[in-house]
KEVOLUM-571558 format. One record per residue (C-alpha): residue in one letter; x, y, z; residue number from 1. Coordinates in Angstrom, 3 decimals, decimal comma. Layout:
// residues N
+------+----------+----------+----------+-----+
! type !       xx !       yy !       zz ! seq !
+------+----------+----------+----------+-----+
!    A !        X !        Y !        Z ! NUM !
...
+------+----------+----------+----------+-----+
//
This chain:
// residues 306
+------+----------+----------+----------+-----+
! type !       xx !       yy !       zz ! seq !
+------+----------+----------+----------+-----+
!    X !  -49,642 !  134,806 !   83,689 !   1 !
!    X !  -48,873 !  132,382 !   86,500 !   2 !
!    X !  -45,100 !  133,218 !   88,059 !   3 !
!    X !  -43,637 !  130,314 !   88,952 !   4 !
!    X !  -41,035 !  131,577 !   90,879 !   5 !
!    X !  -43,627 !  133,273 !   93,433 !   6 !
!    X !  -45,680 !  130,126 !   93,354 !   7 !
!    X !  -41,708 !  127,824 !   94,142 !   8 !
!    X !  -41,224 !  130,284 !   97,152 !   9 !
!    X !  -44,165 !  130,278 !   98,119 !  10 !
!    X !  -44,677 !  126,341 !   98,189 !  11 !
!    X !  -40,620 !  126,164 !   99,810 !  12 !
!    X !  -41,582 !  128,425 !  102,580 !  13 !
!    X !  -45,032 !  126,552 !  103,520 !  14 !
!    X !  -42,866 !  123,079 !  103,080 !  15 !
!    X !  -40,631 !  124,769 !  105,755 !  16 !
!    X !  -43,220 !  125,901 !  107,939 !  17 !
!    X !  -44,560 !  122,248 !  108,035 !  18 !
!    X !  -41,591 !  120,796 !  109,086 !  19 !
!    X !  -41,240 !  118,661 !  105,764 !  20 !
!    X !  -38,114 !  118,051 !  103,816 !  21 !
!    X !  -38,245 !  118,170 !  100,404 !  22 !
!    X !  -38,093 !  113,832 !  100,180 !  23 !
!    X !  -40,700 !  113,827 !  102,713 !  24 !
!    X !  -43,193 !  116,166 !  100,915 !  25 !
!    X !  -42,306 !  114,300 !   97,403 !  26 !
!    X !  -43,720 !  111,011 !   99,108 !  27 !
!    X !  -46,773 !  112,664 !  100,040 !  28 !
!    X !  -47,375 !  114,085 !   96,972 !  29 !
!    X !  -46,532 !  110,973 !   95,151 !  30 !
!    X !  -43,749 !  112,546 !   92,805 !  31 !
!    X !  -39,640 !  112,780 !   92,743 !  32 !
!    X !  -37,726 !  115,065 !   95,074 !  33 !
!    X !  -36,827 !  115,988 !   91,499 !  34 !
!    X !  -40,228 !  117,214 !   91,034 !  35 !
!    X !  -40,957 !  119,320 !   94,019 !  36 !
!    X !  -37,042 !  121,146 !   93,913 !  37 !
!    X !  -37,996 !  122,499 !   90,191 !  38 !
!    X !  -41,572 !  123,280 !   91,983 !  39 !
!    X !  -39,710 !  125,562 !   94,249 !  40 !
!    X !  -37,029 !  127,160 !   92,048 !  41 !
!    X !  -39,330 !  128,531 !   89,484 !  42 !
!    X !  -38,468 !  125,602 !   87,108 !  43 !
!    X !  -42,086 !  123,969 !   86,564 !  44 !
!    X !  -45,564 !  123,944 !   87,997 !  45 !
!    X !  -47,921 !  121,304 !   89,414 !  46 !
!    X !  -50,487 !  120,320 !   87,427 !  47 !
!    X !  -54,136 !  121,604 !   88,623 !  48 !
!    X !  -54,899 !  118,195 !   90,774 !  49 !
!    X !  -51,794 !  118,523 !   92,039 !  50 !
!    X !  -52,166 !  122,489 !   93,123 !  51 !
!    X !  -54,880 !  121,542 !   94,951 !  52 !
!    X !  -53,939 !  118,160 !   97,410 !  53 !
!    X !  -50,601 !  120,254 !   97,771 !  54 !
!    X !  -52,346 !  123,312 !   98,937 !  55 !
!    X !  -54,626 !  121,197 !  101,524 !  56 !
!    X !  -50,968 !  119,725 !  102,644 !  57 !
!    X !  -49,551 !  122,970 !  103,003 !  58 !
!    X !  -52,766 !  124,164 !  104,667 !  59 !
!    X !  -53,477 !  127,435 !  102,936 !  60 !
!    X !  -55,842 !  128,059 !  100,012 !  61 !
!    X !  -54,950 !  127,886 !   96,214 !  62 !
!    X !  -55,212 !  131,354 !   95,926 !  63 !
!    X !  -52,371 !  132,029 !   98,133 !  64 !
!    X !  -50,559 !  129,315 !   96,301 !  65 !
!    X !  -51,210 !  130,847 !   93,082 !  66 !
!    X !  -49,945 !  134,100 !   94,520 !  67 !
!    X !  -52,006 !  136,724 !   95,967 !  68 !
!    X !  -52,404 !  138,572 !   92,588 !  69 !
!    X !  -54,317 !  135,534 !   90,226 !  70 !
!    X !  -57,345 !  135,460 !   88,815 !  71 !
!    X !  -58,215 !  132,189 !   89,500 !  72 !
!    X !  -61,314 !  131,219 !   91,321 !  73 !
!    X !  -59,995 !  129,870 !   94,652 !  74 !
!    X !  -63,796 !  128,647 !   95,141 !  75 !
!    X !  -63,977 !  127,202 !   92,039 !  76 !
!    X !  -60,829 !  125,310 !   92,154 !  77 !
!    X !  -61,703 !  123,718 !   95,806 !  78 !
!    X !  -65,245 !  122,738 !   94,616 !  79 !
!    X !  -64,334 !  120,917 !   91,711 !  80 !
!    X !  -61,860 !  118,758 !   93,127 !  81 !
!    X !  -59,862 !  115,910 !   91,768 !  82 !
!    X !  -62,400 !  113,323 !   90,758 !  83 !
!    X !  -65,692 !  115,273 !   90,663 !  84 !
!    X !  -67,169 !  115,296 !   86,887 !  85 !
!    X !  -69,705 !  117,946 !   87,741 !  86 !
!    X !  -70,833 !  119,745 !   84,487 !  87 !
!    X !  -70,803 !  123,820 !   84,589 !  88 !
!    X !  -69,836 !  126,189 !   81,730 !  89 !
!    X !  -66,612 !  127,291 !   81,002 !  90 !
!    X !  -66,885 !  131,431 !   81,623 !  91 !
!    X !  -64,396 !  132,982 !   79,607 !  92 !
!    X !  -63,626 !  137,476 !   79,807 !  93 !
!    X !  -60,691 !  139,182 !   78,762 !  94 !
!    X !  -58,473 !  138,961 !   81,320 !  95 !
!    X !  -59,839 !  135,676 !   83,601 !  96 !
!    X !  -60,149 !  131,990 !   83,199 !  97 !
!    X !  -62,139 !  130,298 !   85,496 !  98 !
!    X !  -60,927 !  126,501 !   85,862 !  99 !
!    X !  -63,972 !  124,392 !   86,950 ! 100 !
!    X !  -64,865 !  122,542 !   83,516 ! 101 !
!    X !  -60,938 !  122,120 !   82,337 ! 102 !
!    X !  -60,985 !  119,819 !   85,358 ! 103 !
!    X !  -64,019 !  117,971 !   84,418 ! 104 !
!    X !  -62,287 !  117,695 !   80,672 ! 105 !
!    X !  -59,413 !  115,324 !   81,841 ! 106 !
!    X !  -62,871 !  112,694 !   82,288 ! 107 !
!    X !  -64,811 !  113,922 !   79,725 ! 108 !
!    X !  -63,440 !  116,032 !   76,522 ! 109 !
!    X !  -66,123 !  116,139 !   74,003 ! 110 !
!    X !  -68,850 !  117,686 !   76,842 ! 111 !
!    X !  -67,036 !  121,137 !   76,360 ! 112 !
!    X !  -65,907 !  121,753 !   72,977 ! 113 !
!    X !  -68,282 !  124,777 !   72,448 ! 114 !
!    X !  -66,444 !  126,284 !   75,701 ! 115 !
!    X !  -62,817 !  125,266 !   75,236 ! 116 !
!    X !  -63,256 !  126,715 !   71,301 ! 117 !
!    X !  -64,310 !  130,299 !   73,222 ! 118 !
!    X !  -60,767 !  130,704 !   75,096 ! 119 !
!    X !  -58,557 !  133,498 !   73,895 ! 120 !
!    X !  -54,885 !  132,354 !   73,355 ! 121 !
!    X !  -53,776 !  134,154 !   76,326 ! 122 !
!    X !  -55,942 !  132,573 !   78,326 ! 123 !
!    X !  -54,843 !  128,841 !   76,538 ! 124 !
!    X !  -50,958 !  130,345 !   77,764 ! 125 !
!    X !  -52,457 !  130,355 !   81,844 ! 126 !
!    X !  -54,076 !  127,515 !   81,615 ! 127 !
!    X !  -50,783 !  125,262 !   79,406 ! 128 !
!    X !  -48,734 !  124,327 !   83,078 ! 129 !
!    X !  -51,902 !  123,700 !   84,949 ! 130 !
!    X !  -53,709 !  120,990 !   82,605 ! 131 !
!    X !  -51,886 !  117,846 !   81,490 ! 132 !
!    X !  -50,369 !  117,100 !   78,186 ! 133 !
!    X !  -53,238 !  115,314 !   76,431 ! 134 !
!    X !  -55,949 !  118,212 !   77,887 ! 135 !
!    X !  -53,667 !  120,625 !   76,595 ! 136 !
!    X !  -53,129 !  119,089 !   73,198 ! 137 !
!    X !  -56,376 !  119,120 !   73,056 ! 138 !
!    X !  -57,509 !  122,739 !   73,676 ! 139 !
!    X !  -54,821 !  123,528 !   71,141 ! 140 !
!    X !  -56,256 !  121,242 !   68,569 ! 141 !
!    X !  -59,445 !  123,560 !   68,851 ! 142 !
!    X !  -57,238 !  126,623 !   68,319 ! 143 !
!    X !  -54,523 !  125,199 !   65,399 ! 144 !
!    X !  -55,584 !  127,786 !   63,243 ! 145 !
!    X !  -55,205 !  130,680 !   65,516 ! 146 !
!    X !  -52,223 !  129,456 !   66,675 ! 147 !
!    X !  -50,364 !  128,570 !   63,485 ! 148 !
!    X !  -50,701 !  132,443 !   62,579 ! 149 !
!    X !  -49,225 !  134,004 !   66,179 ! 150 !
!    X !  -45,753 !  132,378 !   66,463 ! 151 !
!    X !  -45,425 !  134,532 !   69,919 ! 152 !
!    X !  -48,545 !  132,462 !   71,159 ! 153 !
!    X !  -47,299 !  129,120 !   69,665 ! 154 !
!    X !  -43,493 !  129,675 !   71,268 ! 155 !
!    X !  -44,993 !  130,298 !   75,033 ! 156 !
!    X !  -47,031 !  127,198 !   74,339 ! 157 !
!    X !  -44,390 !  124,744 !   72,199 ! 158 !
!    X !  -42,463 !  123,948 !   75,995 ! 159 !
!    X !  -45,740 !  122,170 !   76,954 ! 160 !
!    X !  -46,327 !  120,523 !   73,776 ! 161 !
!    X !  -45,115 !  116,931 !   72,055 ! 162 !
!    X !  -42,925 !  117,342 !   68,323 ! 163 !
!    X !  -46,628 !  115,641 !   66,577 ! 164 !
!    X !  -48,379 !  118,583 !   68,151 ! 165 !
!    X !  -46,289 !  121,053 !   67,289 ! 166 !
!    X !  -45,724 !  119,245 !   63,317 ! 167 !
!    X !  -50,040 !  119,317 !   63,869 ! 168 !
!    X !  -50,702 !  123,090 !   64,732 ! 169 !
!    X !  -48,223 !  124,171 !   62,099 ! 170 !
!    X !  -48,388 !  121,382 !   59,453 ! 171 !
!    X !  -51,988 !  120,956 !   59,637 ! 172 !
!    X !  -52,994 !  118,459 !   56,781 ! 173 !
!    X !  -50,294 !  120,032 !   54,591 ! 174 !
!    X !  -47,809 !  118,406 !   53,056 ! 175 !
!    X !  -44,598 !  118,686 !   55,370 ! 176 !
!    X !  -42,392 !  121,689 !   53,491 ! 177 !
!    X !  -39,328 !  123,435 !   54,610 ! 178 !
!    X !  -41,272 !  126,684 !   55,806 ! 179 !
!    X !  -43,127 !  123,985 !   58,261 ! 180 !
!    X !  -39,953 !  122,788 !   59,260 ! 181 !
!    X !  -38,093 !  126,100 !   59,777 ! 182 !
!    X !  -41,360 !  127,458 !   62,023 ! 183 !
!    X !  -41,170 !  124,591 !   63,805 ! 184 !
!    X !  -37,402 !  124,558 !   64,646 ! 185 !
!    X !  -37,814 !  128,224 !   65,456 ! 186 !
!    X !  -40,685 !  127,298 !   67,914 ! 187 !
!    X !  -38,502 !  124,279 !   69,778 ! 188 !
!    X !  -35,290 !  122,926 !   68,330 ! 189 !
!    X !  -35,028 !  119,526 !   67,886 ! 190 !
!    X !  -33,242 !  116,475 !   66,410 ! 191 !
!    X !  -35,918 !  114,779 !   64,613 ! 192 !
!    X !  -35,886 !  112,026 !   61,368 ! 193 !
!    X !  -38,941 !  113,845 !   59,616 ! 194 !
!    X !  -36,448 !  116,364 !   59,195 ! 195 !
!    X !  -33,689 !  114,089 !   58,204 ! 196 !
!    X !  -35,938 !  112,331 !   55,696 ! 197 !
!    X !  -37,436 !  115,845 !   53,945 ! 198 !
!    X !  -33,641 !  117,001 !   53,535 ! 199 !
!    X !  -32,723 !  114,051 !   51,363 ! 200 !
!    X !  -35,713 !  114,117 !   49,481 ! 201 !
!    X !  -35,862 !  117,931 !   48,656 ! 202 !
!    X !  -32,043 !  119,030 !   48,984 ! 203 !
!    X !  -32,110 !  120,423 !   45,400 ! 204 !
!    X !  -35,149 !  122,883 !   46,880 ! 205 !
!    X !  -33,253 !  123,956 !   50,114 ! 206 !
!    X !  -31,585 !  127,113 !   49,775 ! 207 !
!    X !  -28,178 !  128,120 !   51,628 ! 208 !
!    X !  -30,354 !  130,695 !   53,801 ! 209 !
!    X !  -32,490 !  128,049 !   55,087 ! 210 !
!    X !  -29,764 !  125,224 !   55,426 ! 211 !
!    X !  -28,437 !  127,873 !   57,871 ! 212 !
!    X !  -31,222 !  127,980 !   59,896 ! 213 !
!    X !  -31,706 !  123,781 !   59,820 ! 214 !
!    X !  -27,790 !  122,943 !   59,942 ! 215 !
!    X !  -27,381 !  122,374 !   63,411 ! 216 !
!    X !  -30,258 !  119,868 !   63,383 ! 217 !
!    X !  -28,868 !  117,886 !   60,219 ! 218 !
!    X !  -27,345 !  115,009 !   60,118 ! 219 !
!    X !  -23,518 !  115,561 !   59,524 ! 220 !
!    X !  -23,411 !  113,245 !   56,069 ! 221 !
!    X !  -26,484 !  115,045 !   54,969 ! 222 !
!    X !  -24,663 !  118,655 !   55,677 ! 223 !
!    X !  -21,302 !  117,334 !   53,980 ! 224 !
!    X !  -23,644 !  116,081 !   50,911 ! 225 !
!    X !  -25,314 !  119,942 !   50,636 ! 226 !
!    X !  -21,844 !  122,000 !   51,420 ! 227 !
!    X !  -20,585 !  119,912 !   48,912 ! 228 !
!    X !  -23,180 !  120,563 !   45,871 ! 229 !
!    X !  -23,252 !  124,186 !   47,156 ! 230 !
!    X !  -19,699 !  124,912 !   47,706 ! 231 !
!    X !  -19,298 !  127,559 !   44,917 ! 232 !
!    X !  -22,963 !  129,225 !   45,702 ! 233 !
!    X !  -21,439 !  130,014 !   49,515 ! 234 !
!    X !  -20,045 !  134,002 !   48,822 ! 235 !
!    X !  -20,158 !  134,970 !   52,836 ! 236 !
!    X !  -17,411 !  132,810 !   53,650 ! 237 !
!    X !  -18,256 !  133,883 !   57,037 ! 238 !
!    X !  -21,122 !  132,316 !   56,554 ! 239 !
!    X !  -19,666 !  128,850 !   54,861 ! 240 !
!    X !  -16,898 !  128,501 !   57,985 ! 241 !
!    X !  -20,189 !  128,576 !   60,527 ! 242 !
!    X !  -21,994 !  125,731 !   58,583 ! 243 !
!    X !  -17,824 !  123,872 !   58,647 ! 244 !
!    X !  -17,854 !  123,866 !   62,039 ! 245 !
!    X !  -20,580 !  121,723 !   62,622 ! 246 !
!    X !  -19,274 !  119,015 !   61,163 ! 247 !
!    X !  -16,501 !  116,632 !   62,326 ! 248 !
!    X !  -13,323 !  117,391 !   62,040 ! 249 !
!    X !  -12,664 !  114,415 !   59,639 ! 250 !
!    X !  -15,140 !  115,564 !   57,136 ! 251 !
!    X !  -13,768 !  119,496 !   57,272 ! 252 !
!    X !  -10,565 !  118,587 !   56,397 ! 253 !
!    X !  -11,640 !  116,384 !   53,194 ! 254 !
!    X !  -13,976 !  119,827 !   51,810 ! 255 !
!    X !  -11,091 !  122,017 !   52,294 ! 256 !
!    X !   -8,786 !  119,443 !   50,769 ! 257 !
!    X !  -10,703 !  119,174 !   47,838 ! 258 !
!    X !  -12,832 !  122,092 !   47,089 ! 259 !
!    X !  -11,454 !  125,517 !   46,368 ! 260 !
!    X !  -10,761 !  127,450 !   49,532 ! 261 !
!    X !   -9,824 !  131,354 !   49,877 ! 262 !
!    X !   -7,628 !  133,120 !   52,263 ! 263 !
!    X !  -10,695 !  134,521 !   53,867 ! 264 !
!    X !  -12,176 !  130,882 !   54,293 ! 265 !
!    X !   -8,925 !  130,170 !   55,734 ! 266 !
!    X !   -9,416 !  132,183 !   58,440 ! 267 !
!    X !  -12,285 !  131,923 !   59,646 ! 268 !
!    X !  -11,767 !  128,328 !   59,855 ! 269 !
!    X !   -8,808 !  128,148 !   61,794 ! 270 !
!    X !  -10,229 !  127,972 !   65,073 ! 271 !
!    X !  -11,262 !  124,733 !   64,594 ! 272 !
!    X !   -8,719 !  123,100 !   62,600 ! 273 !
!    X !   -5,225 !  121,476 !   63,377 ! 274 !
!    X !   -2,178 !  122,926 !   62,230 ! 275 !
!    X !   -0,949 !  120,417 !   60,603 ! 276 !
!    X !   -4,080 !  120,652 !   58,033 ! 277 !
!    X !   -3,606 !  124,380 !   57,885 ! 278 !
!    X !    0,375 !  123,783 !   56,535 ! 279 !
!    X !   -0,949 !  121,232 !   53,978 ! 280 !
!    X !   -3,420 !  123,776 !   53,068 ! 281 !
!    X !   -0,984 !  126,561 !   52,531 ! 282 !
!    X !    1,866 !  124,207 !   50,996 ! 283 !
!    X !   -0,038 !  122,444 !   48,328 ! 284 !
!    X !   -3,392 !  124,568 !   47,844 ! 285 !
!    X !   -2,541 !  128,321 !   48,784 ! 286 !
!    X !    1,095 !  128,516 !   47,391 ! 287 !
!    X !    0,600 !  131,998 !   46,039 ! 288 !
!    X !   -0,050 !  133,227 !   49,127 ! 289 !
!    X !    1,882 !  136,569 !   50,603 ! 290 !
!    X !    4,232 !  137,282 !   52,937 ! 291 !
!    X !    1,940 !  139,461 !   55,255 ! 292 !
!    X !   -1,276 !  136,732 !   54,688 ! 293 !
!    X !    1,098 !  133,987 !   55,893 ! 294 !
!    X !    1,933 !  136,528 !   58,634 ! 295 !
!    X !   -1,531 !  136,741 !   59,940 ! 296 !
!    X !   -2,514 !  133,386 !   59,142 ! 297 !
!    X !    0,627 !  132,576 !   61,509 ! 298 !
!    X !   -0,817 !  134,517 !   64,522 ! 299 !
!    X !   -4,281 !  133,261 !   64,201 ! 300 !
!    X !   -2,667 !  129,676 !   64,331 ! 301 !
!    X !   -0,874 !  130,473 !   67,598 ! 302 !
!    X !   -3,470 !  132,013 !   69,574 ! 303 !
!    X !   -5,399 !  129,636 !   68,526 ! 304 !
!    X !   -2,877 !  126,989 !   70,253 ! 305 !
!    X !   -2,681 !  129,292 !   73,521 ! 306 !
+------+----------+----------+----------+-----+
//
């Protein structure tokens, strides 16, 4: 595996040597000052083409870019420079990739399919920051199957990846279900209106487990609209005050004003809810509660102020 933060110091120091600032190297390069500070601290890579015309900038070799320790073939990688579409065979082994025809794929896709289908998924892992987005998409494509079965693979992978990849590898021609969506969210959280859309059509299916898991990427009407159906199903209350607290404050205070609340809901929701709402909840909802509840209930409410 490629370290990025060797390969960041490495390309800061040469920069250095060279008497460039980091503006000054970005306009040789072609790319943001952005770009070449999250080169140096670790925070992305350059793609392959990119290695290379910075390496000849820098003047030292790829291999010394790549860090002293990689396995990729510094020959290789300076003979089949940017814009050469010479054809050789992808050589694949256990524990090296050799580069030379994932270069000549950005031209030409189809010409290696037998040798791109012959990587290992660790080897699909070194190559994910050096190729671009579509070559990677690509390589993955050939691999779906592999990959939808190793979610270890598939999470070192997903940063490099679009959403309709990641919905591709997992889904595949499946129709979309809520395991599909849980793997993906555990893969790369986002906010997305497939998900939106497969909530209100199979609520009735979701159960409280999973709506944990997808809560923080629901829409706030649709996680009112499920609390609400589910209110009485919720024993952890623990549990029922986390999936609260994602919602506005507006819509917390109508469920606890009109669904059955406990003393141990109470509490665990205090944190973040006014006091005047927890007063109305004790005066005209909890009015059996006793003297050493109210005292705790009391404290909680003040540190809670602090």
């Amino acid at each position: 595996m490629l370290d990025s933060i060797l390969i960041g110091a490495t390309i800061a120091n040469y920069r250095k040597q060279q008497n460039l600032t980091q503006l000054e190297l970005a306009d040789y390069m072609h790319v943001t000052p952005q770009a070449v500070s999250k080169w140096e601290t670790g925070k992305s890579l350059p793609d392959i083409y990119t290695m290379i015309k910075l390496a000849k900038l820098l003047h030292i070799d790829i291999a010394m870019l790549l860090g002293e320790n990689t396995e990729l073939s510094d020959e290789l990688l300076h003979q089949f420079a940017p814009g050469q579409t010479t054809q050789m065979p992808l050589h694949t082994s256990a524990n090296s990739v050799q580069i030379d025809a994932i270069i000549a794929l950005e031209d030409e896709k189809s010409s290696f399919s037998d040798d791109l289908q012959a990587l290992t998924l660790a080897q699909i892992i070194q190559l994910a920051p050096l190729v671009d987005q579509e070559t990677l998409i690509h390589i993955t494509g050939l691999h779906a199957d592999s990959l939808a079965e190793n979610a270890k693979a598939l999470t070192e992978l997903a940063p490099f990846l679009t959403e309709d990849a990641l919905y591709a590898i997992v889904c595949g021609d499946d129709p979309l279900t809520i395991d599909h969506i849980l793997t993906v969210i555990r893969i790369a959280p986002y906010y997305d209106e497939r998900l939106h859309q497969y909530v209100s059509e199979h609520q009735h299916q979701i159960t409280i487990q999973q709506m944990s898991t997808i809560a923080p990427f629901i829409a706030p009407d649709q996680l009112q609209s499920f609390v609400t159906k589910h209110w009485q199903q919720y024993t952890n209350q623990q549990k029922l005050a986390e999936i609260l607290s994602l919602l506005p404050e507006p819509a917390v205070a109508e469920l606890l004003m009109t669904q059955e609340i406990t003393y141990e809901l109470l509490l665990f929701v205090i944190p973040f809810i006014d006091q005047a709402l927890v007063n109305h909840l004790i005066e005209h909802k909890m009015p059996l509660l006793q003297p050493e509840q109210l005292a705790i209930i009391r404290v909680l409410v003040n540190v809670n102020s602090l």
